[in-house]
Structure formats: structure tokens, C-alpha cells
C-alpha positions in Angstrom: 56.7 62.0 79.6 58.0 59.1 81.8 60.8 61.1 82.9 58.4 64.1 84.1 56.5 62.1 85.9 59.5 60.9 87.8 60.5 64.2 88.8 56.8 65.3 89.5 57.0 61.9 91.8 59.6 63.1 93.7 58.3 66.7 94.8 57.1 66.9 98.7 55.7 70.1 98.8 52.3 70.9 99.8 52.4 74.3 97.2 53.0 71.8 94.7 50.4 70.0 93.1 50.7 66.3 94.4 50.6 63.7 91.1 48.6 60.5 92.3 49.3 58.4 89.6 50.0 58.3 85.7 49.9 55.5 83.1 49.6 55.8 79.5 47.6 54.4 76.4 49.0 53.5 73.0 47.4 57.2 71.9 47.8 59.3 75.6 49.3 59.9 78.6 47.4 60.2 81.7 48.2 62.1 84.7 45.9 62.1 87.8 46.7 64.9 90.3 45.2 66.8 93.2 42.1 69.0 92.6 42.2 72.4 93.8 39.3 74.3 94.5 39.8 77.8 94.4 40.7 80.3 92.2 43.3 81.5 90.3 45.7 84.5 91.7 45.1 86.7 88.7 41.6 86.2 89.6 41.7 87.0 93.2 44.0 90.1 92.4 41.2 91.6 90.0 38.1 90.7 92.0 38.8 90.6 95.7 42.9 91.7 96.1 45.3 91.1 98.5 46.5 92.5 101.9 50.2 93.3 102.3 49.6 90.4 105.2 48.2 87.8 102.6 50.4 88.9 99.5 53.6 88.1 101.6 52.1 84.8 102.5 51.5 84.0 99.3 55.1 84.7 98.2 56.6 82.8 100.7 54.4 79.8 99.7 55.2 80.2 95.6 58.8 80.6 96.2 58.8 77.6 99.2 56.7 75.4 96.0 59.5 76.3 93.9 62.6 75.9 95.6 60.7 71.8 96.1 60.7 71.8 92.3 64.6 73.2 92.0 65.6 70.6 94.8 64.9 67.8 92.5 65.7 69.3 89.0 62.0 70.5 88.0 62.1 74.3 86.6 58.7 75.6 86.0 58.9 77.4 83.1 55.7 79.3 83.7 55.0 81.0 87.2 52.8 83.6 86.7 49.5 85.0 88.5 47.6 82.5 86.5 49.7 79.4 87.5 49.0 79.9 90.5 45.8 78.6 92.4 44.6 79.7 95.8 43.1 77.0 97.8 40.1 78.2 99.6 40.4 78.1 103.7 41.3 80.5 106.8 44.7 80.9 105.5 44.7 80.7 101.7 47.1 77.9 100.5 49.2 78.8 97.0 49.8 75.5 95.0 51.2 75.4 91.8 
């Protein structure tokens, strides 16, 4: 777990989720990380959908998210629709 953490530590990507601290138990781990409020983009796809506009801003935002990750050795080994939250606002903000 310790070494996750590190790696989660060293992403600087605002379309990652940020990790504000960890520390662990003698029975858990603990992970605190930024909340976002939104909703997922499986949701969004089945209840509201997407503009061409706002689908090609999303991509850009999962794949600038991942490419953070790949810079310092993280490979998320499960981006999918439900992975991926849409923070509420003018211009929706992917995180994963």
C-alpha cells in the first residue's frame, strides 16, 4: 500500500483525484482524498448525454489525467465510463 500511495503522491493533475493524506492502523489503511461532487460519466451518458463539444472535452481531460498517471509509473487498470466522475460547473471537469 505504502508504495501506492507514493506514486498517488506524486501525480499533479487536476483530472486526477488529489490524495490529502494516508496513514494506517494495525488492521487498515486509510486514504483521504478529494471529494467530487458530481456524477459518474455512465450516468451522465444515460440520463442527460453529451455534445460532440462536451464529449471531446472530456476525452482530452481522461487522457491529459492519464498520461499524469503514465508520467510517474501509475497504470490505471480500470478507465471506464464508471471511473470516471464529472465534476459539476460551467465546464464539466473529468477526474479520475
Amino acid at each position: 500500500v505504502k508504495h501506492v500511495v507514493d506514486l498517488w503522491r506524486r501525480i499533479e493533475n487536476r483530472h486526477c483525484v488529489a490524495l490529502f493524506d494516508s496513514f494506517a492502523t494495525s488492521t487498515h489503511a486509510v486514504v483521504c482524498m478529494e471529494l467530487i461532487e458530481g456524477m459518474t460519466l455512465s450516468r451522465v451518458l444515460k440520463d442527460i448525454g453529451l455534445a460532440p463539444e462536451e464529449s471531446r472535452s472530456v476525452f482530452k481531460q481522461v487522457t491529459a489525467g492519464i498520461a499524469a498517471m503514465h508520467r510517474v509509473g501509475v497504470c490505471h487498470r480500470n478507465v471506464s465510463v464508471d471511473t470516471i466522475m464529472l465534476q459539476e460547473g460551467a465546464v464539466p471537469r473529468a477526474v479520475l
